[in-house]
VOGU-3710 file (C-alpha; in Angstrom, 3 decimals, decimal comma):
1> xxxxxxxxxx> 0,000/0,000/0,000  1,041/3,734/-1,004  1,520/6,114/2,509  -1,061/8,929/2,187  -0,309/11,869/0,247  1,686/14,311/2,348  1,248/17,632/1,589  4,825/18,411/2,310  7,141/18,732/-0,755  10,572/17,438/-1,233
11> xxxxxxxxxx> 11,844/20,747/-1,550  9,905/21,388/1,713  13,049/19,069/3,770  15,544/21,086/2,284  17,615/23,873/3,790  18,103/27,172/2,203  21,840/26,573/0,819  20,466/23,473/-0,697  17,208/25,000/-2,275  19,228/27,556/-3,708
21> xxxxxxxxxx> 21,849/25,307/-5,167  18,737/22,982/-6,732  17,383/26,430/-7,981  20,740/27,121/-9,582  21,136/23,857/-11,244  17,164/24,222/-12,578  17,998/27,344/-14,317  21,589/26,158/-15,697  19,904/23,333/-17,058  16,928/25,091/-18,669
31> xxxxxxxxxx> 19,491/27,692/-20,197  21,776/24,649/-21,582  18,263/23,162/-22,764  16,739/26,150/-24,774  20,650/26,476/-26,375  20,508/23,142/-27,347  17,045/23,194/-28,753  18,019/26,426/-31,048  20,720/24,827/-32,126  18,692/22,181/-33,725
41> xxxxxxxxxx> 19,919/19,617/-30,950  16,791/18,657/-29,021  12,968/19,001/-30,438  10,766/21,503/-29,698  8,790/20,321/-26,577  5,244/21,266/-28,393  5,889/20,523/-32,042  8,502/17,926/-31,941  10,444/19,831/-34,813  13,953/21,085/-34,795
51> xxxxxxxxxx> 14,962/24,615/-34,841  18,593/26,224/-36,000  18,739/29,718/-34,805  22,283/30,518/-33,567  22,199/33,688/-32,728  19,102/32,558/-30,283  21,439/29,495/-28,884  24,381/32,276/-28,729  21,985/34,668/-26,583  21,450/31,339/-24,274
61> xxxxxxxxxx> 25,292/30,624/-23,983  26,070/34,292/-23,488  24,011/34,189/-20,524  25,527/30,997/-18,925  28,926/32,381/-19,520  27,454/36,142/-17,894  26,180/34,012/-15,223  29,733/32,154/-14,704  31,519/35,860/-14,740  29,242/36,954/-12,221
71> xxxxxxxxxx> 29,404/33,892/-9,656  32,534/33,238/-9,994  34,168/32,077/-6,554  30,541/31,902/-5,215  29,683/28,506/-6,110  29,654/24,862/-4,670  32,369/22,393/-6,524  28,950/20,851/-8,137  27,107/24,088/-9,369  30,942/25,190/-11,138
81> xxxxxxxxxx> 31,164/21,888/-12,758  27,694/22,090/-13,794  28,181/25,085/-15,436  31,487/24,382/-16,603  30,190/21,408/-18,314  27,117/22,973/-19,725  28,908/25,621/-21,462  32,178/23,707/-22,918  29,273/21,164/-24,423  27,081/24,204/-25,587
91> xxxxxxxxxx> 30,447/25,797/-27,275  31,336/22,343/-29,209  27,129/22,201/-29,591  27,433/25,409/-31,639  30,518/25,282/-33,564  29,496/22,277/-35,058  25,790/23,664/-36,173  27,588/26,823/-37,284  29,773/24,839/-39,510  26,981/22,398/-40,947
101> xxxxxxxxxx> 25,037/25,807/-41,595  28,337/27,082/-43,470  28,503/24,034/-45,240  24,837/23,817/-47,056  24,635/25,903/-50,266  22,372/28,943/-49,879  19,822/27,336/-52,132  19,049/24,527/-49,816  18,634/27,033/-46,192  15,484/27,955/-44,872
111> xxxxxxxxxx> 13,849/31,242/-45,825  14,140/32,482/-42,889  18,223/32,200/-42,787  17,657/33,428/-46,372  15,500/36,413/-45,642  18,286/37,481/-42,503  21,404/37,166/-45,143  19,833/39,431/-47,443  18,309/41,991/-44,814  22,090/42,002/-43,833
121> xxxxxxxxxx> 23,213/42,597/-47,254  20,617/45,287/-47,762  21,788/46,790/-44,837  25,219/47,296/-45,659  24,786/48,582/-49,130  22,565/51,130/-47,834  25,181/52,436/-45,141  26,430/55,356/-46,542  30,272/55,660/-47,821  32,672/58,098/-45,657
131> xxxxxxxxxx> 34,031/60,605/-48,398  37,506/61,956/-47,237  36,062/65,186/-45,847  33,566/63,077/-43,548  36,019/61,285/-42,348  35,348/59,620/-38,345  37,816/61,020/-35,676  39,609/57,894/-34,550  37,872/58,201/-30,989  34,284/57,811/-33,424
141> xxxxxxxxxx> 35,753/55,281/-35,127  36,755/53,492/-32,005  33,583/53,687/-30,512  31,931/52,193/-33,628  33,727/48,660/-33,817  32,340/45,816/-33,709  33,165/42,981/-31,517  31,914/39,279/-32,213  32,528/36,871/-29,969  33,509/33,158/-31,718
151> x> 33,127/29,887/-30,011
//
């Protein structure tokens, strides 16, 4: 026979430190998980289908790694290596999509990835040419650069 439903909770038995370092591992796990489902890795929960968005995945992995910066020397032996682990298979998860995405011929993409590349081609032969006497002062010039951050 089954004990009568309790109405205390698991989580009820646990102390503070240890509900917060469950609540840590919940959200480093859901982060990993939404990465890995942009990055065509896992199904979408509702529709089964995969999905290939990196810049979605990246926004994912740039908040584990924000979260790493930010804790860093705060956090049990188990919530580092979770993290730790989580982002070096996230990294590998989205170098390899980025290169399978470099590898199929523009033809074959989706529209969507289709659609971006030529917004982003629209967009750069609209920006306007710097003549000589319009020239940026280097401290403009400076604080228009662009930094991208490769896995």
């Amino acid at each position: 026979m089954n004990p009568p439903p309790s109405s205390e909770r698991p989580i009820d038995n646990l102390d503070r430190a240890q509900m917060m370092s469950a609540l840590f591992a919940n959200m480093v796990l859901q982060q990993t998980n939404m990465a890995l489902m942009f990055l065509g890795k896992v199904p979408h929960p509702e529709t089964g289908q995969t999905l290939k968005e990196l810049e979605a995945a990246r926004m994912f992995i740039d908040q584990l790694e924000m979260l790493e910066t930010k804790t860093k020397g705060n956090l049990t032996r188990q919530e580092e290596g979770l993290l730790k682990e989580s982002l070096m298979s996230l990294r590998l998860a989205f170098v390899d999509a980025a290169e399978k995405e470099s590898a199929i011929p523009p033809n074959k993409r989706s529209a969507s990835a289709a659609t971006a590349a030529e917004s982003k081609t629209e967009a750069a032969a609209a920006k306007p040419t710097e003549t000589p006497d319009t020239k940026a002062t280097p401290a403009e010039d400076e604080s228009r650069k662009k930094f991208v951050k490769k896995y």
